[in-house]
VORO-525250 format. One record per residue: residue number from 1; x, y, z of N, C-alpha, C, O in turn; residue in three letters. Coordinates in nm, 4 decimals. Layout:
BEGIN
NUM,X,Y,Z,X,Y,Z,X,Y,Z,X,Y,Z,ALA .
...
***
This chain:
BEGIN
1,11.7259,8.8257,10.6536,11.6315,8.8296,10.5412,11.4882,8.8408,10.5923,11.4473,8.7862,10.6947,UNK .
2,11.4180,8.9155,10.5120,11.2994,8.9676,10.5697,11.1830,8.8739,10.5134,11.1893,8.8482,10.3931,UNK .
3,11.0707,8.8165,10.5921,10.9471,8.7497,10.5259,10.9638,8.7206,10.4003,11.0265,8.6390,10.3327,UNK .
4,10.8558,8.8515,10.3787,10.8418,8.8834,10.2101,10.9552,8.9867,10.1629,10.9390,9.1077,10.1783,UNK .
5,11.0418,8.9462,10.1193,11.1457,9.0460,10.0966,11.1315,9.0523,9.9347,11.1557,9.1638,9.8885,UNK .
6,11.0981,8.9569,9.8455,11.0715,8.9463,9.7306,10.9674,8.9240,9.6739,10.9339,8.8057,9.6670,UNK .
7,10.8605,9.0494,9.6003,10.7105,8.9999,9.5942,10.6925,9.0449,9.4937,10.7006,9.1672,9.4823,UNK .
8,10.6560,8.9497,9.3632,10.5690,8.9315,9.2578,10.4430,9.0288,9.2586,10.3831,9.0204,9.3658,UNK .
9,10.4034,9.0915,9.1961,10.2868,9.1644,9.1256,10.2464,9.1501,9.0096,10.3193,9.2157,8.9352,UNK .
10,10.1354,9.0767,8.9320,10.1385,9.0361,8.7941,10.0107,9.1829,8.7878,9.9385,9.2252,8.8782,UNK .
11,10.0237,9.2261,8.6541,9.9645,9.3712,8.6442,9.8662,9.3104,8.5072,9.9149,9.2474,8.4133,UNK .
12,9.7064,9.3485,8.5220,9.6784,9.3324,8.3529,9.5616,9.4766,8.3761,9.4387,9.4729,8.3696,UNK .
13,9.6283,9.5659,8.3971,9.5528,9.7118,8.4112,9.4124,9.7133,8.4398,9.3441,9.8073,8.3992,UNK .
14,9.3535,9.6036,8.5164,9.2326,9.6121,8.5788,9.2367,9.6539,8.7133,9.3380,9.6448,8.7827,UNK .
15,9.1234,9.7019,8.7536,9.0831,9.7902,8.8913,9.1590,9.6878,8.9799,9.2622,9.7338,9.0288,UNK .
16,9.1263,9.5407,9.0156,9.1461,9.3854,9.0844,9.2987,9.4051,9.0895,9.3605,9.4143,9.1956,UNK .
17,9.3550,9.4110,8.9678,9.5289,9.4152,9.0051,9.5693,9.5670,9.0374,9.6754,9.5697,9.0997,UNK .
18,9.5269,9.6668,9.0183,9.5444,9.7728,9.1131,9.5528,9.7636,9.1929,9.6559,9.8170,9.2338,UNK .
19,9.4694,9.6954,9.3003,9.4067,9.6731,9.4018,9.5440,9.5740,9.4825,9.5638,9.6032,9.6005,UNK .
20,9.6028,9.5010,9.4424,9.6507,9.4031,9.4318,9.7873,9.4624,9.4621,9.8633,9.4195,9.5489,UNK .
21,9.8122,9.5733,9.3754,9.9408,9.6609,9.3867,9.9606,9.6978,9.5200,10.0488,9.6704,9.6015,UNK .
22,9.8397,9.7791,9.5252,9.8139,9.7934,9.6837,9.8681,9.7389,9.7821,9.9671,9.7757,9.8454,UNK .
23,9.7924,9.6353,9.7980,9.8152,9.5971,9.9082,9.9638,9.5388,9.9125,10.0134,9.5386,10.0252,UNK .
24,10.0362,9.4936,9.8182,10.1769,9.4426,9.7945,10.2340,9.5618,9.8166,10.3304,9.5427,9.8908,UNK .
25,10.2241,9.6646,9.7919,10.3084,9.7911,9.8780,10.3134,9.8394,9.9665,10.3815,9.9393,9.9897,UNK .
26,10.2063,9.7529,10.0793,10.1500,9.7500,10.2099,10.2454,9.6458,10.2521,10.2946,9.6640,10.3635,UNK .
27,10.2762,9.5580,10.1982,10.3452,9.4637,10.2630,10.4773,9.4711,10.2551,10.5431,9.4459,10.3561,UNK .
28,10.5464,9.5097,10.1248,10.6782,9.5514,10.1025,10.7530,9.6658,10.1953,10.8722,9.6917,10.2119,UNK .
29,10.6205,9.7285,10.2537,10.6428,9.8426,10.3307,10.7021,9.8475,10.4815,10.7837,9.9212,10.5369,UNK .
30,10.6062,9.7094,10.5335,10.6305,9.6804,10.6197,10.7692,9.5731,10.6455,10.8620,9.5829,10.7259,UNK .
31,10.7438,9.4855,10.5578,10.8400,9.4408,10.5924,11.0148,9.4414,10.4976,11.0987,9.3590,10.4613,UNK .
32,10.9924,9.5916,10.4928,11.1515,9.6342,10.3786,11.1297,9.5465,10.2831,11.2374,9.4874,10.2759,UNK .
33,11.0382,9.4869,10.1825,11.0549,9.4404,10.0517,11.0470,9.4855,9.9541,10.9694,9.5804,9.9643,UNK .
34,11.0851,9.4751,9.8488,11.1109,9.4456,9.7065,10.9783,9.4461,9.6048,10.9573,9.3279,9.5776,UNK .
35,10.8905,9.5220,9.5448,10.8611,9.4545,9.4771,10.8969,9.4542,9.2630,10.9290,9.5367,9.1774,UNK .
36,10.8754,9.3582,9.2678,10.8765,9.3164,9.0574,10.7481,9.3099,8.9996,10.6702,9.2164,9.0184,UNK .
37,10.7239,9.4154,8.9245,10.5433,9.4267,8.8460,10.5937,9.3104,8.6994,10.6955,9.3053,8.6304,UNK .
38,10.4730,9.2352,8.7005,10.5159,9.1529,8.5729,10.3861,9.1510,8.4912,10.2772,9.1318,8.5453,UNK .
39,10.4021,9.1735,8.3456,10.2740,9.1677,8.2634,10.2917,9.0893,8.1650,10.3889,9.1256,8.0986,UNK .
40,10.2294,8.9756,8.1156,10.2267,8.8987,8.0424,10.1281,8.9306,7.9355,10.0252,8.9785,7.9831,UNK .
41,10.1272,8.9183,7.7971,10.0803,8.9553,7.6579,10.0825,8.8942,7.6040,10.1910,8.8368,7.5949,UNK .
42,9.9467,8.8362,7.4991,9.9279,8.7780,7.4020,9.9071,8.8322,7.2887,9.8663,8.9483,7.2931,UNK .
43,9.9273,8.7689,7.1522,9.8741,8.8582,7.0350,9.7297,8.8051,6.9419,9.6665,8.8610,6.8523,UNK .
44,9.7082,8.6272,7.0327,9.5741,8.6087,7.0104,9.5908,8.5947,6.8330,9.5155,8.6689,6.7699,UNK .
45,9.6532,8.5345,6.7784,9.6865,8.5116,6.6666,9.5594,8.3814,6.6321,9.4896,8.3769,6.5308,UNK .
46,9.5581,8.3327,6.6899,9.4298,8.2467,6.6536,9.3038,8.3088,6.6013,9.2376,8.2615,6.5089,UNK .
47,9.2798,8.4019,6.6576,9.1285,8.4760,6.6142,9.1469,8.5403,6.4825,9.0579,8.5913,6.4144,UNK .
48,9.3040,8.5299,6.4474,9.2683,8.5720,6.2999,9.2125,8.5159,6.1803,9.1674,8.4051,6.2093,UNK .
49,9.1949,8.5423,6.0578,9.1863,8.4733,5.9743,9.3010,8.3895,5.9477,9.4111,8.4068,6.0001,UNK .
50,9.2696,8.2878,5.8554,9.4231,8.2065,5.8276,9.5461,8.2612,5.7176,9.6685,8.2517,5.7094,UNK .
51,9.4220,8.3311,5.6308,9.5059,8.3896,5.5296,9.6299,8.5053,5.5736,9.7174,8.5495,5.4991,UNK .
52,9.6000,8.5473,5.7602,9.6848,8.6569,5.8021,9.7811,8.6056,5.9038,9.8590,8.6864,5.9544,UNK .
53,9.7843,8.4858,5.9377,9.8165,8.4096,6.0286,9.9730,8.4508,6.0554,10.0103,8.4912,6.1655,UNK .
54,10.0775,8.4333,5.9208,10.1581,8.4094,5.8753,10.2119,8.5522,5.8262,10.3228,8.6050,5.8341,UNK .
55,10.0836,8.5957,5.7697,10.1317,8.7337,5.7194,10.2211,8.8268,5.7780,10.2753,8.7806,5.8784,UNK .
56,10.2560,8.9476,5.7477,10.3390,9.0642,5.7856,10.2753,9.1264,5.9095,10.3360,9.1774,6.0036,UNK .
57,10.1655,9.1162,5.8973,10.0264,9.2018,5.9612,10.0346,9.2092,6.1134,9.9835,9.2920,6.1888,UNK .
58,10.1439,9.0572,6.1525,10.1423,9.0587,6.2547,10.2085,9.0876,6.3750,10.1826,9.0560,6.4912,UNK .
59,10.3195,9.1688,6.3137,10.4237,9.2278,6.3929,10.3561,9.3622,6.4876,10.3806,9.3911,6.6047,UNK .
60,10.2655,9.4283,6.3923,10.2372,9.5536,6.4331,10.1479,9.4753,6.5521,10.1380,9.5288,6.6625,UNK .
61,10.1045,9.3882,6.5334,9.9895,9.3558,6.6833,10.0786,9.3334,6.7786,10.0405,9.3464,6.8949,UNK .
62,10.1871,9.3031,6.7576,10.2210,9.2221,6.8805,10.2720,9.3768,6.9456,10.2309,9.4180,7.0541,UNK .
63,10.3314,9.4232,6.8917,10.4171,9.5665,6.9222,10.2789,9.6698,7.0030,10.2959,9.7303,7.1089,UNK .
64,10.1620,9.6696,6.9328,10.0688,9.7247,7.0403,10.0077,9.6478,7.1519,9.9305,9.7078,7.2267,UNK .
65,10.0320,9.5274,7.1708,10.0121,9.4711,7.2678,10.1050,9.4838,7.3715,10.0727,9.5001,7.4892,UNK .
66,10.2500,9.4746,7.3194,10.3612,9.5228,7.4076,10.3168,9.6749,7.4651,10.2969,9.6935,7.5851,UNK .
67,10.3037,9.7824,7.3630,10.2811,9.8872,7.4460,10.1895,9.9016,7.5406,10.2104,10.0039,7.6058,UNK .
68,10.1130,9.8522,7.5691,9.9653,9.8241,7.6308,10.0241,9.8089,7.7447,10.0066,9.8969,7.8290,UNK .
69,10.1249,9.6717,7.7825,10.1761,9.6061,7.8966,10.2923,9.7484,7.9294,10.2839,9.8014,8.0402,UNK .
70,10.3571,9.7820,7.8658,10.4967,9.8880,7.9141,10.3888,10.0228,7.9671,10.4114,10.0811,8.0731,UNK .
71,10.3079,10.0487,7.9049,10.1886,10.1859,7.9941,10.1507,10.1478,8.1214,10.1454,10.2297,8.2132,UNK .
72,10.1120,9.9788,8.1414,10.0328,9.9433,8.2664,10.1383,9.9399,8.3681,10.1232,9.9733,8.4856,UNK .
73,10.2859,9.8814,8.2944,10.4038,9.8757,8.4007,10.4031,9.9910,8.4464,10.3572,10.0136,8.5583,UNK .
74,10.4453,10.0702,8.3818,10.5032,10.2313,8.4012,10.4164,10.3092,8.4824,10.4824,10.3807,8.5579,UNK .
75,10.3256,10.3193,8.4924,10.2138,10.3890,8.6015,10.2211,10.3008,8.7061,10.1732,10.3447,8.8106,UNK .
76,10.2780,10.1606,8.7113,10.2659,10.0773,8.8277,10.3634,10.1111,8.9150,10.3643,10.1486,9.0323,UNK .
77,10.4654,10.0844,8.8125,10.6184,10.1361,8.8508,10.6239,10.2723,8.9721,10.6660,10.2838,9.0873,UNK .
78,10.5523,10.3676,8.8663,10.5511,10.5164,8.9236,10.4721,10.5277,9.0173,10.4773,10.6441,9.0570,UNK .
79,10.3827,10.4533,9.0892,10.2778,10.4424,9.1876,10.3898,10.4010,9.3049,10.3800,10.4663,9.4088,UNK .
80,10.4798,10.3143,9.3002,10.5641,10.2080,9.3624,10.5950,10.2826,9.4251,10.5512,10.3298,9.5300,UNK .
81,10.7272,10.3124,9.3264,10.8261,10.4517,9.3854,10.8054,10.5314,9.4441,10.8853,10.5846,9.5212,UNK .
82,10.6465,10.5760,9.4175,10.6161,10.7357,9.5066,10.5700,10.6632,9.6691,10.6223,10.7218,9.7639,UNK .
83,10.5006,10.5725,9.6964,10.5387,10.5475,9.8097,10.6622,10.4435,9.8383,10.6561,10.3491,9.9170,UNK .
84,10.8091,10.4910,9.7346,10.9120,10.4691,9.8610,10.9705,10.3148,9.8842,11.0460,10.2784,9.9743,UNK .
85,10.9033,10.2205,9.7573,10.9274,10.0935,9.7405,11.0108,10.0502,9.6211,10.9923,10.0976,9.5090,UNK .
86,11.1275,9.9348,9.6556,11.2392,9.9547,9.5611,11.1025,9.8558,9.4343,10.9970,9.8026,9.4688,UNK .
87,11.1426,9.8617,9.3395,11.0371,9.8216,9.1769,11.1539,9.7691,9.0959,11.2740,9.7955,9.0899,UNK .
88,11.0743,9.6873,9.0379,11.1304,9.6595,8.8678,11.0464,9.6185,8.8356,10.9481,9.5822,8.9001,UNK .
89,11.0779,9.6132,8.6666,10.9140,9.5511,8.6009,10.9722,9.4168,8.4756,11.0713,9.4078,8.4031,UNK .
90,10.8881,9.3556,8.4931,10.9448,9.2810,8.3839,10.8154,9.2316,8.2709,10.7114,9.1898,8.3218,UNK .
91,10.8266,9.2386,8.1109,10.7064,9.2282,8.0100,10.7731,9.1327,7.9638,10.8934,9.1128,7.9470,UNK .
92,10.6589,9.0620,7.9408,10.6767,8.9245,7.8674,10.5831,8.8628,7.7739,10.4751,8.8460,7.8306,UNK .
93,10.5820,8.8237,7.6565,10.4578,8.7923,7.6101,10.5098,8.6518,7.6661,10.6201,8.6117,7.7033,UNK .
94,10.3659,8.5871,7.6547,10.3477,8.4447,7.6852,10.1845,8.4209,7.7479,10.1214,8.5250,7.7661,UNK .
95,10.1338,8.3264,7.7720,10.0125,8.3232,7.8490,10.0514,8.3263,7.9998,10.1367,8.2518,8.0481,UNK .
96,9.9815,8.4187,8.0690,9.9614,8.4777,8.1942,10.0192,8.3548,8.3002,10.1323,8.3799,8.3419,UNK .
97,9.9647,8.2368,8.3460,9.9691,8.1824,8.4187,10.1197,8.1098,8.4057,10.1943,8.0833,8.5000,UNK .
98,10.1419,8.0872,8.2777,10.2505,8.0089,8.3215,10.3889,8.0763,8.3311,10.4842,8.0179,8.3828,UNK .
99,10.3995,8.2272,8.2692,10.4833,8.3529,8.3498,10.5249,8.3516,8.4303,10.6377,8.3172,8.4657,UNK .
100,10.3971,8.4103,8.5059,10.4146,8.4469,8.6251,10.4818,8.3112,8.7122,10.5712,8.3289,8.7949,UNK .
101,10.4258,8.1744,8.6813,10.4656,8.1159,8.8011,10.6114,8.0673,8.7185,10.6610,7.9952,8.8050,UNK .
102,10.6821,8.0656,8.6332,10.7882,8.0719,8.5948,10.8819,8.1748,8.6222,10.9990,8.1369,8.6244,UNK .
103,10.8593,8.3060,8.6457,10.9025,8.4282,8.6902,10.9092,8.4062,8.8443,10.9882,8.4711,8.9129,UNK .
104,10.8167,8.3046,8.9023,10.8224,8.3337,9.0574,10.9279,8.2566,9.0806,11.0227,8.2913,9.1511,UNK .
105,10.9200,8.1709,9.0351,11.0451,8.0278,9.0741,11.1451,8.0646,9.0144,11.2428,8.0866,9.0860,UNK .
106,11.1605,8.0850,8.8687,11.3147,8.2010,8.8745,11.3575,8.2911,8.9167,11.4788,8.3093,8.9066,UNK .
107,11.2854,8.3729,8.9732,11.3307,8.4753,9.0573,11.3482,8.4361,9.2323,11.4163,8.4871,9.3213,UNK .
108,11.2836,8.3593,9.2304,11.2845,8.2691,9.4134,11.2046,8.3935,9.4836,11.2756,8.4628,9.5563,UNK .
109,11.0832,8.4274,9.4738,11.0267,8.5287,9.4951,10.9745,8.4457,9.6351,10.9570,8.3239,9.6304,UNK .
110,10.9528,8.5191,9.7521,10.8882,8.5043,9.8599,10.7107,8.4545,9.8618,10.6419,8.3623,9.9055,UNK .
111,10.6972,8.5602,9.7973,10.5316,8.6094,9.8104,10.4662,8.6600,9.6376,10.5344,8.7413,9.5753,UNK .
112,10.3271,8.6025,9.5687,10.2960,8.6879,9.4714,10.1514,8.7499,9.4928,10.0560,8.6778,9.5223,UNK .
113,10.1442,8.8355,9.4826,10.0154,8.9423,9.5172,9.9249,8.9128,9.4254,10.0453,8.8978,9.4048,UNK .
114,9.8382,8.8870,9.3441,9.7629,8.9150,9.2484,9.6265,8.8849,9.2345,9.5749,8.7741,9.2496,UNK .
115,9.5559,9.0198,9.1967,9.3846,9.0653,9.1914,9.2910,8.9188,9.1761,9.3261,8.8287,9.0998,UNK .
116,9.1732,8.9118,9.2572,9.1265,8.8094,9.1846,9.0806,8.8175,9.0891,9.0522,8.7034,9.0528,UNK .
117,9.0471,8.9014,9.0042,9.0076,8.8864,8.8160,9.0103,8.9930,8.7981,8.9891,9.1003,8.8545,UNK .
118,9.0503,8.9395,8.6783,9.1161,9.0456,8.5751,9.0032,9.0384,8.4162,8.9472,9.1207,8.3438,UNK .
119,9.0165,8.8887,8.4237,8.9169,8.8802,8.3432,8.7518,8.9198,8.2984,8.6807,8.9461,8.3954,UNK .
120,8.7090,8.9241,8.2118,8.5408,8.9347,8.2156,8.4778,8.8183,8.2923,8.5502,8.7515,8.3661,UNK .
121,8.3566,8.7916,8.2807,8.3087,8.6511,8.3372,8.3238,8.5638,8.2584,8.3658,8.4543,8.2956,UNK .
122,8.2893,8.5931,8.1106,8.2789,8.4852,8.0183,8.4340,8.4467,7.9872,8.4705,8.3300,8.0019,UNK .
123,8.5050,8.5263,7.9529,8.6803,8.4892,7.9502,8.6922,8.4100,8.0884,8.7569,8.3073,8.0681,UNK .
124,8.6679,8.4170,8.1707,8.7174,8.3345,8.2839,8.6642,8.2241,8.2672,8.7406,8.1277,8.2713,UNK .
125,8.4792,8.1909,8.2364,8.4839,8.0547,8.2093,8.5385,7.9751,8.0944,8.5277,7.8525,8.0904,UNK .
126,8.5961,8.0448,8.0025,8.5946,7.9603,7.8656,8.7618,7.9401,7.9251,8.8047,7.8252,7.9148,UNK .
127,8.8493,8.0363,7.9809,8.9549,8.0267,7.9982,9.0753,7.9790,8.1074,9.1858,7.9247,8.1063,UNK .
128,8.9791,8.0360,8.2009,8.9856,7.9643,8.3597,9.0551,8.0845,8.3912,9.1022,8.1733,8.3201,UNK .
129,9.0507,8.0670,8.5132,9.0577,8.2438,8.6360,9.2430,8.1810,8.6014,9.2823,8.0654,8.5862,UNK .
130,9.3229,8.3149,8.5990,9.5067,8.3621,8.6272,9.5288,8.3225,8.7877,9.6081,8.2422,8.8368,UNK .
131,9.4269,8.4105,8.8531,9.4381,8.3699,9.0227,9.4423,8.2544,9.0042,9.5576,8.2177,8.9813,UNK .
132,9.3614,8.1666,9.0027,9.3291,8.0665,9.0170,9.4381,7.9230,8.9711,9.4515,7.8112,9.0208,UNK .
133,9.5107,8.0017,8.8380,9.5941,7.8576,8.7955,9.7213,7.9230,8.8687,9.7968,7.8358,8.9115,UNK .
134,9.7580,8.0346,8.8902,9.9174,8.0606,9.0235,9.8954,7.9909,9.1603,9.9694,7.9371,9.2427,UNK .
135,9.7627,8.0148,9.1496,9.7919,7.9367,9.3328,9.8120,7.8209,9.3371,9.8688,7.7555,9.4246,UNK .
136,9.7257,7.7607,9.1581,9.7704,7.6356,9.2106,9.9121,7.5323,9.1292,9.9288,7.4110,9.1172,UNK .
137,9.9915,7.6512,9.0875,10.0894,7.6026,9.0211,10.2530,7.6051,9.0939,10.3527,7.5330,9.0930,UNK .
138,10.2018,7.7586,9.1660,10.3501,7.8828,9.2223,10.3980,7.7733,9.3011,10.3294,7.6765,9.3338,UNK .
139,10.5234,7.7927,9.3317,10.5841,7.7036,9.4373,10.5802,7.8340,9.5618,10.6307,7.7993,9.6686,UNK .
140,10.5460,7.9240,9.5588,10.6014,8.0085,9.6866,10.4637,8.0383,9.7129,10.3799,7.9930,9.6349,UNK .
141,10.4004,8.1586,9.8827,10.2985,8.1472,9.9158,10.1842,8.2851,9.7818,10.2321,8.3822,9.7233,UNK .
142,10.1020,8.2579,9.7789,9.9878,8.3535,9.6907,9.8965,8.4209,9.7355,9.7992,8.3513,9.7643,UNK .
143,9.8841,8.5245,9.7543,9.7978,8.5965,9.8023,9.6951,8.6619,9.6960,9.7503,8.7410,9.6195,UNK .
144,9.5761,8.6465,9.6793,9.4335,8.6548,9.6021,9.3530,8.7454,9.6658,9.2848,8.7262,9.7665,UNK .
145,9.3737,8.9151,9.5557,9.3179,9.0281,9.6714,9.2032,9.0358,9.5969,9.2057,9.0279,9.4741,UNK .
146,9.0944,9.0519,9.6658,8.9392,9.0748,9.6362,8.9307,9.2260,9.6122,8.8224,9.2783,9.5861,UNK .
***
């Protein structure tokens, strides 16, 4: 069994997790691994009004939020493959941090790659950095690409 034979990629279609892809296909490369692109989605149902909370209204959000995450997989995916690395992807709504490090420990993943922000500045302070709560949640090692 190889190092990193199993490596996490959490994707939220910013330049940072591009970046991130990267270099996890640098490493999968070298050492014959695996990698799994994972995107986590919210539908942010809070920011609605209350009167829509509940409503019908809200199926269609969630369904374009899903597509959002299956476009970012799919170009990730197809980036993978072309240099030659076995992929899967997995979409999930849920909040980001606790996904991914639920996805890492169910899957018994080696290694997880992921951008340091994804976020704006102000979303990161009101919300707190994704990097930031995997490293310190994941049970396996984290790598935080600048």
């Amino acid at each position: 069994m190889g190092l990193f034979e199993k490596i996490l990629v959490p994707l939220d279609g910013s330049g940072h997790s591009i970046y991130a892809l990267e270099r996890a296909i640098q490493i999968a490369k070298k050492f014959k691994g695996k990698i799994t692109l994972i995107h986590a989605y919210t539908t942010h149902l809070a920011s609605l009004p209350k009167e829509y909370a509940l409503a019908e209204n809200t199926a269609p959000m969630v369904e374009v939020s899903g597509d959002a995450g299956k476009n970012i997989l799919a170009d990730a995916k197809a980036k993978t493959e072309t240099e030659g690395v076995q992929v899967e992807t997995i979409l999930v709504m849920g909040q980001a941090v606790e996904t991914i490090v639920e996805a890492s420990k169910n899957g018994k993943f080696d290694l997880i790659v992921i951008g340091a922000r994804g976020l704006s500045p102000i979303k990161e302070i009101l919300l707190g950095s994704v990097s930031h709560g995997v490293t310190t949640h994941a049970q396996c090692p984290v790598l935080v690409v600048k």
